[in-house]
TIVO-2410 file (N, C-alpha, C; in nm, 3 decimals):
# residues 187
REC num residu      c1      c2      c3 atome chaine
REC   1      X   5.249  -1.737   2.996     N      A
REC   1      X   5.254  -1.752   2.851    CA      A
REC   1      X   5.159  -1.648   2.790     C      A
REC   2      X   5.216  -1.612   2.673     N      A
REC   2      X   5.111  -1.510   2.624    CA      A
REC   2      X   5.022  -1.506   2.521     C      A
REC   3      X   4.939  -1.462   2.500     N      A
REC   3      X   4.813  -1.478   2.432    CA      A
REC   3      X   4.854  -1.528   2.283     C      A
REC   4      X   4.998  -1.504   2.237     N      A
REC   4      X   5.041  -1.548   2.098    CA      A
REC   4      X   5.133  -1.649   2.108     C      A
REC   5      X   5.173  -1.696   2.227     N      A
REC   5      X   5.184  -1.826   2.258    CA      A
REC   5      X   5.082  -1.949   2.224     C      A
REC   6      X   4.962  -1.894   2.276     N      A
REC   6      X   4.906  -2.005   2.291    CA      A
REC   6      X   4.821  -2.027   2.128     C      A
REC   7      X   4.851  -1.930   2.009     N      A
REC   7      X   4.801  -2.013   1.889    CA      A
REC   7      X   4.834  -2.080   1.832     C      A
REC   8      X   4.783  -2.151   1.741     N      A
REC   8      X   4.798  -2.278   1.666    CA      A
REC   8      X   4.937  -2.242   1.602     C      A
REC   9      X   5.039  -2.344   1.552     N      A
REC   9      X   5.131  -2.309   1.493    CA      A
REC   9      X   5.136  -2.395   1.390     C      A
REC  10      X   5.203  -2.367   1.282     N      A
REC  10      X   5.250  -2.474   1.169    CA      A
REC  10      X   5.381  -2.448   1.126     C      A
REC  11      X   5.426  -2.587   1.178     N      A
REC  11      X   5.575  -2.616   1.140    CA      A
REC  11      X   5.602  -2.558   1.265     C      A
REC  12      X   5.583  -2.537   1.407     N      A
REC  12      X   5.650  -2.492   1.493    CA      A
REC  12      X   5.644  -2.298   1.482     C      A
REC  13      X   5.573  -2.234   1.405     N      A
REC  13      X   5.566  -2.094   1.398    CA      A
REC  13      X   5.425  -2.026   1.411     C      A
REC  14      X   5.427  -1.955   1.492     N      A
REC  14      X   5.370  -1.889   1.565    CA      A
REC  14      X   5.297  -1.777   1.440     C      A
REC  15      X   5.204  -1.758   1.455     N      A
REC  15      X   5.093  -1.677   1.325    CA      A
REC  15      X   5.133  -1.531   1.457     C      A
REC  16      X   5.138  -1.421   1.343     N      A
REC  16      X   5.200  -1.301   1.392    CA      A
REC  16      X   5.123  -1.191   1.322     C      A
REC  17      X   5.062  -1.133   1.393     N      A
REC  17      X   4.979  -0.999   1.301    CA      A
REC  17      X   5.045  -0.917   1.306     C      A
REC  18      X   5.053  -0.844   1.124     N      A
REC  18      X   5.094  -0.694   1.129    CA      A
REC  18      X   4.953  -0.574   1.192     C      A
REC  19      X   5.064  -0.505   1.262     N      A
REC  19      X   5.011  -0.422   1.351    CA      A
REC  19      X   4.939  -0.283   1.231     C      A
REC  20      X   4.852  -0.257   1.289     N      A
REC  20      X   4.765  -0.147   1.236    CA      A
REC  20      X   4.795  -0.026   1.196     C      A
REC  21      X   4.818   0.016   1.062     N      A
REC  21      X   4.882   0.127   1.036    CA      A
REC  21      X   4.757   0.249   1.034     C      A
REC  22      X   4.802   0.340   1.137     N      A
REC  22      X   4.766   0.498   1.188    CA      A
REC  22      X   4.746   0.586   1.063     C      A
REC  23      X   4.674   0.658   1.067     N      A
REC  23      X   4.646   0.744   0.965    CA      A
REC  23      X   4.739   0.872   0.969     C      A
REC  24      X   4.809   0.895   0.884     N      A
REC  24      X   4.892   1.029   0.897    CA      A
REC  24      X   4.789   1.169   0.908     C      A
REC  25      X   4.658   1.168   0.840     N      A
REC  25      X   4.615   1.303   0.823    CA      A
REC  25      X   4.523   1.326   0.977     C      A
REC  26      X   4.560   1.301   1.054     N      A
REC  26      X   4.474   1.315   1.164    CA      A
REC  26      X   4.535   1.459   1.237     C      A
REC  27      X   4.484   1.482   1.373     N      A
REC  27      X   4.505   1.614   1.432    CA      A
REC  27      X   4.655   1.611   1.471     C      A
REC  28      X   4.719   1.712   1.465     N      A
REC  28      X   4.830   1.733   1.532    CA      A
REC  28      X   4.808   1.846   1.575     C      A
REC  29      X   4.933   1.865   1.703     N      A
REC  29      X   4.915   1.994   1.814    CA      A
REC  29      X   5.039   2.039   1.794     C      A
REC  30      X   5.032   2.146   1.783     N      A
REC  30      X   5.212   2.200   1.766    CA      A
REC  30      X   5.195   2.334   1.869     C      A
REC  31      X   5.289   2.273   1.966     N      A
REC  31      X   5.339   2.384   2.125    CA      A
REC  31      X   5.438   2.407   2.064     C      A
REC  32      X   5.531   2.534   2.173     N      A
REC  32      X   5.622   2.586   2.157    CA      A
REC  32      X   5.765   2.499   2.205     C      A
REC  33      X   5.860   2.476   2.151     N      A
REC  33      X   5.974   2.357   2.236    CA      A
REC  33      X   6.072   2.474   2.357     C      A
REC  34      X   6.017   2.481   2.473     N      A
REC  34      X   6.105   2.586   2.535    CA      A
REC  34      X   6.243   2.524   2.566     C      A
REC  35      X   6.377   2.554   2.562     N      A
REC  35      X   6.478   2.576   2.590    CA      A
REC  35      X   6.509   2.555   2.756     C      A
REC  36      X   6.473   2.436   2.808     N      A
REC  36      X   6.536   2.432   2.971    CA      A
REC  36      X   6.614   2.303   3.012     C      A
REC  37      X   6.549   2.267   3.133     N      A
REC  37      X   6.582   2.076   3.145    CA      A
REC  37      X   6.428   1.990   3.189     C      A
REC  38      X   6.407   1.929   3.153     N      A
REC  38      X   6.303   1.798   3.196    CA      A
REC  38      X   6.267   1.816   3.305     C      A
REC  39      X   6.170   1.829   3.397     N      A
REC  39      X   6.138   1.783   3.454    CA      A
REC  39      X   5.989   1.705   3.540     C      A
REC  40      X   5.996   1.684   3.632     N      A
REC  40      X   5.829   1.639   3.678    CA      A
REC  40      X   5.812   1.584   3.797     C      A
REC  41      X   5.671   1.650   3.808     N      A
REC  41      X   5.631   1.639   3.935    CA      A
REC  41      X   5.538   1.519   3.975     C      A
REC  42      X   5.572   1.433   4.080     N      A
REC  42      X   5.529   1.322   4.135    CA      A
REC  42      X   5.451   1.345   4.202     C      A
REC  43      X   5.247   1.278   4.197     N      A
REC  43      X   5.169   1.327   4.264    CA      A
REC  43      X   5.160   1.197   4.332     C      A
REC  44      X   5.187   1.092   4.459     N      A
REC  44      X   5.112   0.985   4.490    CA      A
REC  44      X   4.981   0.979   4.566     C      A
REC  45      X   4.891   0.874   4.510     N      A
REC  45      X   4.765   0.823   4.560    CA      A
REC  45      X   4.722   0.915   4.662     C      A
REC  46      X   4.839   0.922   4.776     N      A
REC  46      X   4.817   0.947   4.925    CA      A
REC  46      X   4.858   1.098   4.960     C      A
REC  47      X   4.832   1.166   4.804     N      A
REC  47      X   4.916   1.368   4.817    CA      A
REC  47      X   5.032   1.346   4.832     C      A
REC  48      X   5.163   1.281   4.870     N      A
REC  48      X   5.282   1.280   4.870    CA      A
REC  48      X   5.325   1.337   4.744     C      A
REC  49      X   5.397   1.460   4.743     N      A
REC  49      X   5.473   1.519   4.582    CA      A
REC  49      X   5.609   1.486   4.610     C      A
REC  50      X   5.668   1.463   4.488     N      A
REC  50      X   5.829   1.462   4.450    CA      A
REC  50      X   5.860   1.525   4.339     C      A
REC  51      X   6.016   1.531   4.330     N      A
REC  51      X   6.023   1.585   4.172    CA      A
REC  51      X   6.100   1.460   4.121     C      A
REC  52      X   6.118   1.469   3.990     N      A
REC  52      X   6.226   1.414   3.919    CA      A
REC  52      X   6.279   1.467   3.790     C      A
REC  53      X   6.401   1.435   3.756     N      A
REC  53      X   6.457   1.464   3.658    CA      A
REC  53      X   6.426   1.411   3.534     C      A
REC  54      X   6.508   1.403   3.456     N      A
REC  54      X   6.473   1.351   3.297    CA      A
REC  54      X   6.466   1.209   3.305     C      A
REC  55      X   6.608   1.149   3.423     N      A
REC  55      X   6.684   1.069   3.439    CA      A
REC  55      X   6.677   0.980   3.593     C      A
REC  56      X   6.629   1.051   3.654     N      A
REC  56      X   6.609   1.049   3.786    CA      A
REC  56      X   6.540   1.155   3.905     C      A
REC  57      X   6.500   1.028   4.014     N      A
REC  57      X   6.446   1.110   4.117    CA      A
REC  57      X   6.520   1.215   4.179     C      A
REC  58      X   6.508   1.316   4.242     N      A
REC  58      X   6.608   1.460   4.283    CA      A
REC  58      X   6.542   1.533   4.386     C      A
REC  59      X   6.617   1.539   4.481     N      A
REC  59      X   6.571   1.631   4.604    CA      A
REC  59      X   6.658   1.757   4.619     C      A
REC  60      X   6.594   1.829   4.662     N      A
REC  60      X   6.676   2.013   4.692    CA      A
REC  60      X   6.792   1.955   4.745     C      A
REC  61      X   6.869   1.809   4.798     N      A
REC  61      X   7.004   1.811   4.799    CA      A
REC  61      X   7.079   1.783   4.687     C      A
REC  62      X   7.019   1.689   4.584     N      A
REC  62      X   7.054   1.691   4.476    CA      A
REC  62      X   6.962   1.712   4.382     C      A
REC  63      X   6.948   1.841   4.322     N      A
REC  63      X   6.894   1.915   4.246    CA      A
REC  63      X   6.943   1.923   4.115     C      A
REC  64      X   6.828   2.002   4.017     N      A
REC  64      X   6.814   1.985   3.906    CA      A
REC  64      X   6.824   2.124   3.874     C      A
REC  65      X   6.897   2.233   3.859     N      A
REC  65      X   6.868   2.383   3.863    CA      A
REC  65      X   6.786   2.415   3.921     C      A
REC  66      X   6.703   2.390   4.068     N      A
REC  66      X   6.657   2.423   4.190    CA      A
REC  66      X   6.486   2.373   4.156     C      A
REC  67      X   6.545   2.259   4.092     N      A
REC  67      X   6.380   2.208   4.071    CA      A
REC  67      X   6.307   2.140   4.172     C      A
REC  68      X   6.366   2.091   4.214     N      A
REC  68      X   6.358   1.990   4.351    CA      A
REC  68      X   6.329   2.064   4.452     C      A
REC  69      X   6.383   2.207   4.477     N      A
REC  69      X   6.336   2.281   4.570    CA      A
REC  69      X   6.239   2.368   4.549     C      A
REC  70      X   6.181   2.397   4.452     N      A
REC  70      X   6.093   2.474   4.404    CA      A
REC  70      X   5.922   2.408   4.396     C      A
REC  71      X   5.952   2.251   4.378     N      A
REC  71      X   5.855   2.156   4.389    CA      A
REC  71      X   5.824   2.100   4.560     C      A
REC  72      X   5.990   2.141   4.645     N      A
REC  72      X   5.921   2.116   4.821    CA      A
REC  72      X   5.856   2.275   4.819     C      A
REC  73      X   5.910   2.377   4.810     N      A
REC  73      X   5.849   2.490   4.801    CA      A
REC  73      X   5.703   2.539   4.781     C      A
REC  74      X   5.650   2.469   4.649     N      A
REC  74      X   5.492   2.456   4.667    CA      A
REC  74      X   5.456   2.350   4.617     C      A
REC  75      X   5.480   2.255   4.719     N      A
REC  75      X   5.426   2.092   4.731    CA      A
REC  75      X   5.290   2.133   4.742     C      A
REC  76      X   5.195   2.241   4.830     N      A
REC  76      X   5.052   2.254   4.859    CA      A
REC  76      X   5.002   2.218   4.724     C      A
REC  77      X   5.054   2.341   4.696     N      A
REC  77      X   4.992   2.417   4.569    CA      A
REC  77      X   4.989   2.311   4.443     C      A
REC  78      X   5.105   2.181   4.435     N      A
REC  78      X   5.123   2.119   4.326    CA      A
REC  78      X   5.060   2.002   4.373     C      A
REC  79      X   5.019   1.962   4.484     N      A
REC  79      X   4.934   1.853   4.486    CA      A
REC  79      X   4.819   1.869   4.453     C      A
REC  80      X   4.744   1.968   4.388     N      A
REC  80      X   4.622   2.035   4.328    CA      A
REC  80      X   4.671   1.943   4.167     C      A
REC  81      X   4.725   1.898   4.091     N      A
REC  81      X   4.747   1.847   3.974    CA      A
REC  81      X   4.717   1.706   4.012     C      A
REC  82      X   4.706   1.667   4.077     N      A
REC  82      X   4.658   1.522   4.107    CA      A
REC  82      X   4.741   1.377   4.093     C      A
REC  83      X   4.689   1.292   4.138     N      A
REC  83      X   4.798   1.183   4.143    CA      A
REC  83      X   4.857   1.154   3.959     C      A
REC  84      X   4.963   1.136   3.955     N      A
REC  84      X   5.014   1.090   3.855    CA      A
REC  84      X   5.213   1.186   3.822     C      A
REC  85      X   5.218   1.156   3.696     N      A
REC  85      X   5.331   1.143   3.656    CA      A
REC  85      X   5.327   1.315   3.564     C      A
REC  86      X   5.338   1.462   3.638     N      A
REC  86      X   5.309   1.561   3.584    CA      A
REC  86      X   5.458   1.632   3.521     C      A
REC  87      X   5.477   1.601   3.324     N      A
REC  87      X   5.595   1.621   3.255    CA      A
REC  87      X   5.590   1.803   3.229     C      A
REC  88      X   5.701   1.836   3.227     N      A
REC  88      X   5.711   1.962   3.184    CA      A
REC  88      X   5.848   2.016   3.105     C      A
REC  89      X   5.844   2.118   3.165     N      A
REC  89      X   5.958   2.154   3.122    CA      A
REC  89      X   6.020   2.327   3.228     C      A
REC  90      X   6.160   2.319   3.309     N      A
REC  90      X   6.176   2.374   3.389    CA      A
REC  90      X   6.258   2.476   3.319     C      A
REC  91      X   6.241   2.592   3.338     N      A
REC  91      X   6.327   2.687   3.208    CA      A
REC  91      X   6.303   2.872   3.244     C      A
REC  92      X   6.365   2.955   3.239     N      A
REC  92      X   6.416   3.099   3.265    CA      A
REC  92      X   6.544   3.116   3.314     C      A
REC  93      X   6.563   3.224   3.448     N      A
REC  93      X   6.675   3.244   3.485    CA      A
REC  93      X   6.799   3.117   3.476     C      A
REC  94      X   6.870   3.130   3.417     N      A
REC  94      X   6.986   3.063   3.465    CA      A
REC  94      X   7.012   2.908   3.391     C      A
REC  95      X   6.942   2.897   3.310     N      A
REC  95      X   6.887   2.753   3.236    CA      A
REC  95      X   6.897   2.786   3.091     C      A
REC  96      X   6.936   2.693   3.002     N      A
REC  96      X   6.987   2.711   2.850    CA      A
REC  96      X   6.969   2.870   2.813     C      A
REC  97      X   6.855   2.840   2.724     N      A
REC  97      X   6.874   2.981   2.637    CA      A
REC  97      X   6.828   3.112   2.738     C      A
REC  98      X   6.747   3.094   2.866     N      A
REC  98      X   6.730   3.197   3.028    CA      A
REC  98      X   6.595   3.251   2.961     C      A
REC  99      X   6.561   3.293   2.804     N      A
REC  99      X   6.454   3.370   2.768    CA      A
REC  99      X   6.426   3.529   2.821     C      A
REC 100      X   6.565   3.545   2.882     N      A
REC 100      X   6.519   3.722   2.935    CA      A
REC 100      X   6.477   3.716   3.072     C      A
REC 101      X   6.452   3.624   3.159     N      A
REC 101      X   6.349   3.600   3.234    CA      A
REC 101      X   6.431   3.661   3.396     C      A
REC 102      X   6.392   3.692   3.459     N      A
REC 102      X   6.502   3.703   3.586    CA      A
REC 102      X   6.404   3.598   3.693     C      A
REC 103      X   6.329   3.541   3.671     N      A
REC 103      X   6.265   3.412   3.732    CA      A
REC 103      X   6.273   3.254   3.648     C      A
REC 104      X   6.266   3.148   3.723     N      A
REC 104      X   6.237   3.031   3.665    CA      A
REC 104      X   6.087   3.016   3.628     C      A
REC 105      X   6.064   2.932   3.576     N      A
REC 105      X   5.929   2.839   3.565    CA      A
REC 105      X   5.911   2.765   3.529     C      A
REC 106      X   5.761   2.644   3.569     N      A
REC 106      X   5.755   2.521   3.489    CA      A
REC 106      X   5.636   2.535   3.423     C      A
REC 107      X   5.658   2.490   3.304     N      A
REC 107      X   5.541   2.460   3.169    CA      A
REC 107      X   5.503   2.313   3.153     C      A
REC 108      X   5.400   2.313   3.238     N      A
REC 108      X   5.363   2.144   3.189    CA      A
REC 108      X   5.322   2.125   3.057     C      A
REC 109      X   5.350   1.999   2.989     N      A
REC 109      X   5.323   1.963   2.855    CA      A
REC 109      X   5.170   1.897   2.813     C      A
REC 110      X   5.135   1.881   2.910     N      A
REC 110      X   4.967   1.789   2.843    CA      A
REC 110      X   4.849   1.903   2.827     C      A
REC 111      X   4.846   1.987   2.684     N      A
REC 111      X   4.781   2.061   2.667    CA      A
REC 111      X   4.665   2.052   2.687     C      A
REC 112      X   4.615   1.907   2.670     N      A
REC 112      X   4.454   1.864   2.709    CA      A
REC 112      X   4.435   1.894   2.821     C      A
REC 113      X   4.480   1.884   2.879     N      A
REC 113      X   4.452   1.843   3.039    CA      A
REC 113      X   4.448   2.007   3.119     C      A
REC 114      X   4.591   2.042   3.074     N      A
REC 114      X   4.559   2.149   3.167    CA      A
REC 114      X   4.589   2.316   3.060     C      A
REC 115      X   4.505   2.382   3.140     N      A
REC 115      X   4.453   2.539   3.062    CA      A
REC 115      X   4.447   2.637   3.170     C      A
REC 116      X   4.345   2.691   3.214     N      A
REC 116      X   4.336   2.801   3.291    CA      A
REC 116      X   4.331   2.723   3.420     C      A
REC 117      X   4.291   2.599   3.436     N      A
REC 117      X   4.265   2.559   3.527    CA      A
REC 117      X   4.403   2.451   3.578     C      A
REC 118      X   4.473   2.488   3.637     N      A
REC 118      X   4.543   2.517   3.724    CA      A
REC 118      X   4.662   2.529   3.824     C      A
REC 119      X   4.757   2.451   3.858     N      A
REC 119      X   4.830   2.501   4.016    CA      A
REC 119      X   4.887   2.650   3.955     C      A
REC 120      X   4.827   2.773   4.032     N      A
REC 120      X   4.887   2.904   4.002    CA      A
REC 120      X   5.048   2.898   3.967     C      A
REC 121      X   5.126   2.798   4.031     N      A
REC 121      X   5.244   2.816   4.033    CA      A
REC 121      X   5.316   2.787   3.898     C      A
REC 122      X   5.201   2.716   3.798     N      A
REC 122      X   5.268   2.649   3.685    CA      A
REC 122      X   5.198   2.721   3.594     C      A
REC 123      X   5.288   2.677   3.480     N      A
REC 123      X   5.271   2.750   3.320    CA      A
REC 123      X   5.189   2.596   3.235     C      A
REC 124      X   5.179   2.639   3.113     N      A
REC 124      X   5.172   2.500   3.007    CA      A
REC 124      X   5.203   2.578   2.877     C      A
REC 125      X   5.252   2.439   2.835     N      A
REC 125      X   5.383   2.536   2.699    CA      A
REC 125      X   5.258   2.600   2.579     C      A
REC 126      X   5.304   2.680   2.553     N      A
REC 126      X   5.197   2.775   2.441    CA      A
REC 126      X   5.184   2.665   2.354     C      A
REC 127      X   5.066   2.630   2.301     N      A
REC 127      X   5.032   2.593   2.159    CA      A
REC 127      X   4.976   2.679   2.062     C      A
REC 128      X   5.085   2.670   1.917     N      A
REC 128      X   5.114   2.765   1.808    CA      A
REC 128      X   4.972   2.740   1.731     C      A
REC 129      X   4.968   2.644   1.713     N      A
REC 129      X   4.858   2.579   1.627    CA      A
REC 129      X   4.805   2.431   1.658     C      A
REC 130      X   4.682   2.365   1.539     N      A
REC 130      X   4.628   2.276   1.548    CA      A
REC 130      X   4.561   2.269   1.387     C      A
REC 131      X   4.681   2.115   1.332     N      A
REC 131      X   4.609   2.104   1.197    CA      A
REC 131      X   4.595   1.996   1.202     C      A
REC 132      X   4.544   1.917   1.053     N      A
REC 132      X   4.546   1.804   1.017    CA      A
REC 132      X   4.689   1.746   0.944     C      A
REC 133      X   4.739   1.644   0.956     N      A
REC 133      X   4.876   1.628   0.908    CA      A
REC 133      X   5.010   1.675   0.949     C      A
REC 134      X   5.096   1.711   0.916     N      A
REC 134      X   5.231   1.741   0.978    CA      A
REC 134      X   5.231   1.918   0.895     C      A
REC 135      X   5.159   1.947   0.791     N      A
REC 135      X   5.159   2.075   0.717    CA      A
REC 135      X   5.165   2.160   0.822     C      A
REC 136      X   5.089   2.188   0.934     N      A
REC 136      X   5.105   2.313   1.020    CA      A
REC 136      X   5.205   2.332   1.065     C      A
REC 137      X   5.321   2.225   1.123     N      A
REC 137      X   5.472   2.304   1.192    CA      A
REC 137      X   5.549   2.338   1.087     C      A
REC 138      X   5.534   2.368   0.967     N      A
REC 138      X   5.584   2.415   0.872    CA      A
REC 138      X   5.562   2.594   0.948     C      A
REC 139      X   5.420   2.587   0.937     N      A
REC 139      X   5.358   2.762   0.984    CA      A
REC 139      X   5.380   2.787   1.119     C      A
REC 140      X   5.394   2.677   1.190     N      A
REC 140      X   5.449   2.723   1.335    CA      A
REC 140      X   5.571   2.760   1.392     C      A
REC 141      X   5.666   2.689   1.243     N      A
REC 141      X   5.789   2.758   1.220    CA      A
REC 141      X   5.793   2.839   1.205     C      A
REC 142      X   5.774   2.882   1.099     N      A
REC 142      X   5.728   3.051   1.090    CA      A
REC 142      X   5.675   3.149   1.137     C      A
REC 143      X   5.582   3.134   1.214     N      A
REC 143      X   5.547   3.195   1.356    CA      A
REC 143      X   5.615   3.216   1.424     C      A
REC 144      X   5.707   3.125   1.513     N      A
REC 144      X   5.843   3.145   1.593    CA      A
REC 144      X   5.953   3.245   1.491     C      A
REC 145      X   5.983   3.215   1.381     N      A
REC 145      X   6.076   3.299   1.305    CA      A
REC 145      X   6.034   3.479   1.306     C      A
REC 146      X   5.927   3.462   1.291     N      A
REC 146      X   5.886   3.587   1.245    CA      A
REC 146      X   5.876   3.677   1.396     C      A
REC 147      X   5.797   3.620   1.475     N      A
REC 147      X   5.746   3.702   1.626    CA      A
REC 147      X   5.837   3.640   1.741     C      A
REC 148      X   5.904   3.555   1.730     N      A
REC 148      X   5.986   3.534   1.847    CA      A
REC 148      X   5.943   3.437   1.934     C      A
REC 149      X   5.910   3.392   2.048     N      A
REC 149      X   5.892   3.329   2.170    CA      A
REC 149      X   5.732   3.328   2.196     C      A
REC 150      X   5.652   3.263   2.185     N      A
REC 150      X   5.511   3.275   2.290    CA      A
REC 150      X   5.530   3.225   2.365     C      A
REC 151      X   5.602   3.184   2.467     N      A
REC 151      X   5.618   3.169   2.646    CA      A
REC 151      X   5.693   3.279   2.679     C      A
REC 152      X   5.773   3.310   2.604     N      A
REC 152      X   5.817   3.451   2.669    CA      A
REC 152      X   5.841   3.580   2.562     C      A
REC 153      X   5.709   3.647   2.552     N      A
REC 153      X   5.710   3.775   2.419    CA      A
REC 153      X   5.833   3.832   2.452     C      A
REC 154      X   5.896   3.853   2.320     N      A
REC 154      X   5.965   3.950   2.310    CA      A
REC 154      X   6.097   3.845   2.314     C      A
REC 155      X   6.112   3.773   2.357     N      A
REC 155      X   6.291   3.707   2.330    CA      A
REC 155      X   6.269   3.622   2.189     C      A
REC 156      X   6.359   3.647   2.105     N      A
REC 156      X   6.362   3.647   1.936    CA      A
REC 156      X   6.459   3.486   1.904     C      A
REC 157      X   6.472   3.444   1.977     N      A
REC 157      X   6.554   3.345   1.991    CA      A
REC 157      X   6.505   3.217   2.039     C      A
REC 158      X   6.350   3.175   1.961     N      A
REC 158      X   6.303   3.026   2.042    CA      A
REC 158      X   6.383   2.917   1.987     C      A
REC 159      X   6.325   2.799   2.065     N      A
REC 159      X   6.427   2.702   2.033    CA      A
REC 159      X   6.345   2.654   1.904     C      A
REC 160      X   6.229   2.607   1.882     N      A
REC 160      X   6.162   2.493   1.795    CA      A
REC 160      X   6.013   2.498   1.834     C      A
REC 161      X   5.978   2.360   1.773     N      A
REC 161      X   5.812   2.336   1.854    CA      A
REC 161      X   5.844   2.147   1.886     C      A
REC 162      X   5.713   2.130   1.925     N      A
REC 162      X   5.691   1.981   1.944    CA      A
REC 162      X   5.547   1.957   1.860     C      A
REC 163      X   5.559   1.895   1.809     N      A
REC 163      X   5.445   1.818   1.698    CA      A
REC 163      X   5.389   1.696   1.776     C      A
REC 164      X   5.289   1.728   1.813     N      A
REC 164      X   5.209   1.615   1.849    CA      A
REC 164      X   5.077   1.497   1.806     C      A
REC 165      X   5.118   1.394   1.756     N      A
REC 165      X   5.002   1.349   1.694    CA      A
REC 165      X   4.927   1.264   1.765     C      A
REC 166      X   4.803   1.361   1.738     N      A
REC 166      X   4.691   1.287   1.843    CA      A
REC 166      X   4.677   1.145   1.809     C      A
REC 167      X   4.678   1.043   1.701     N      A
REC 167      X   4.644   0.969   1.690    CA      A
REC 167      X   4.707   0.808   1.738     C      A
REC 168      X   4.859   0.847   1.694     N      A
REC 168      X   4.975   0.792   1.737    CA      A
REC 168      X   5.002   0.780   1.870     C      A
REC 169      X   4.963   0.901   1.926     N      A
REC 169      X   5.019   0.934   2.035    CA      A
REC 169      X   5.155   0.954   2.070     C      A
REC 170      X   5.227   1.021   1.940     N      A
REC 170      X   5.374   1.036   1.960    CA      A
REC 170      X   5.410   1.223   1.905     C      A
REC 171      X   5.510   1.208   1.984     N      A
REC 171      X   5.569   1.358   2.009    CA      A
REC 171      X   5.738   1.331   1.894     C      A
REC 172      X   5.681   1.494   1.804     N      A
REC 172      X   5.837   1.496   1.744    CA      A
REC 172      X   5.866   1.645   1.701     C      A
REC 173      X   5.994   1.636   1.750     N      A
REC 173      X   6.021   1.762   1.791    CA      A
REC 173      X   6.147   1.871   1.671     C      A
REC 174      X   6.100   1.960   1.624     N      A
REC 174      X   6.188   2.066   1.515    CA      A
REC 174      X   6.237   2.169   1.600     C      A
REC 175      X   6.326   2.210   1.557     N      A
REC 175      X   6.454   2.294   1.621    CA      A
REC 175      X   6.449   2.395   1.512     C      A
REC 176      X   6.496   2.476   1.551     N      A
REC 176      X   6.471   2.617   1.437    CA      A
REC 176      X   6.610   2.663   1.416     C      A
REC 177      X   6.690   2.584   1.493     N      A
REC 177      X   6.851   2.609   1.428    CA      A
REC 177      X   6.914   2.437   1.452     C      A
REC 178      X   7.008   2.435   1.344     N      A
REC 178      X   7.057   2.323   1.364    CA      A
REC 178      X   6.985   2.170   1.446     C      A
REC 179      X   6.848   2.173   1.325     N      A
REC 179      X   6.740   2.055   1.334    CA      A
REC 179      X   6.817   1.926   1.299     C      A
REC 180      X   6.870   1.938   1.213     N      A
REC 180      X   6.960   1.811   1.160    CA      A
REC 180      X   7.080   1.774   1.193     C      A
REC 181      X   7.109   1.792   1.287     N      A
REC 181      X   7.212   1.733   1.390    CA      A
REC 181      X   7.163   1.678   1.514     C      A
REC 182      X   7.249   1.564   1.519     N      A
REC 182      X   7.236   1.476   1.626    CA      A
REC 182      X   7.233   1.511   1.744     C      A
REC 183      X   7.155   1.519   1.839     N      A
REC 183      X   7.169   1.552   1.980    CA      A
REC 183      X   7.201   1.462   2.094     C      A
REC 184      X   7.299   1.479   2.194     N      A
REC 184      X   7.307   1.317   2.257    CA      A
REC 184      X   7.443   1.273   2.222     C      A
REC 185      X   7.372   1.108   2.303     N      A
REC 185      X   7.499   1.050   2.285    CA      A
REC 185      X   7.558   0.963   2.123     C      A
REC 186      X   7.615   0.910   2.118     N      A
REC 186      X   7.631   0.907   1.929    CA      A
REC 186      X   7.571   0.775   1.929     C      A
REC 187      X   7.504   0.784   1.758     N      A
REC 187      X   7.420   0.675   1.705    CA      A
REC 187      X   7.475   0.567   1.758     C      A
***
């Protein structure tokens, strides 16, 4: 039974708190939204790595555009990210928009966490900016419009960014073409 189970009731109803409303003007992080497929790397307790998909677990027999094999490939090197649930994003040669690239790569997403420091084998998606409120992916739009790609200089064709609010702890994501259409399966 749970903790709002067990209060007093009148008339049979259960006393229900409205939940705490978040401050909109707090920090947000706005990265670059690269153009690939989902994926991530599984660190367990015991160094064991895996990959998985957006959707599911995936091995180099059933693969994700060679994500699965690229993660047995440098399992060493990616058990250096440590135990947990490591999100990214898998994207160059051969994958949506390719970016020019004649190689793949993965861009992990937790900007906090990781910077210069480390698995050599991985990227982390550029962050454009850092404001208060939602006002900056306005300018981070514009940044992408104007100069093109910061994960990959020089291709003129990014997809968007991801807006991150520190406070919430929620991710939302603008498209720099056709933002207002539905993506997916239908409402």
């Amino acid at each position: 039974m749970s903790e709002l189970d067990q209060r007093p009731t009148e008339n049979g109803v259960a006393f229900r708190e409205f939940a705490k409303i978040g401050r909109l003007n707090r920090e947000v992080i706005v990265t670059e939204k690269i153009d690939g497929t989902n994926g991530c790397v599984v660190v367990t307790e015991d160094g064991c790595v895996s990959a998985q998909s957006r959707s599911q677990i995936i091995t180099p027999a059933n693969d994700n555009f060679g994500f699965a094999r690229w993660v047995f490939e440098n399992e060493a090197e990616l058990a250096k990210l440590g135990p947990g649930y490591h999100y990214g994003e898998w994207w160059g040669a051969g994958i949506q928009r390719r970016y020019g690239l004649t190689e793949k790569r993965f861009s992990l997403f937790n900007v906090h966490r990781w910077g210069e420091n480390r698995p050599a084998c991985c990227h982390v998606v550029p962050v454009i900016t850092r404001g208060i409120g939602f006002g900056c992916v306005v300018e981070a739009l514009e940044t992408l419009r104007a100069g093109g790609s910061i994960a990959a200089p020089g291709f003129m064709k990014p997809e968007g960014v991801v807006a991150f609010h520190t406070q919430a702890n929620v991710l939302f994501k603008v498209t720099l073409e056709k933002d207002e259409e539905w993506k997916g399966k239908s409402k």
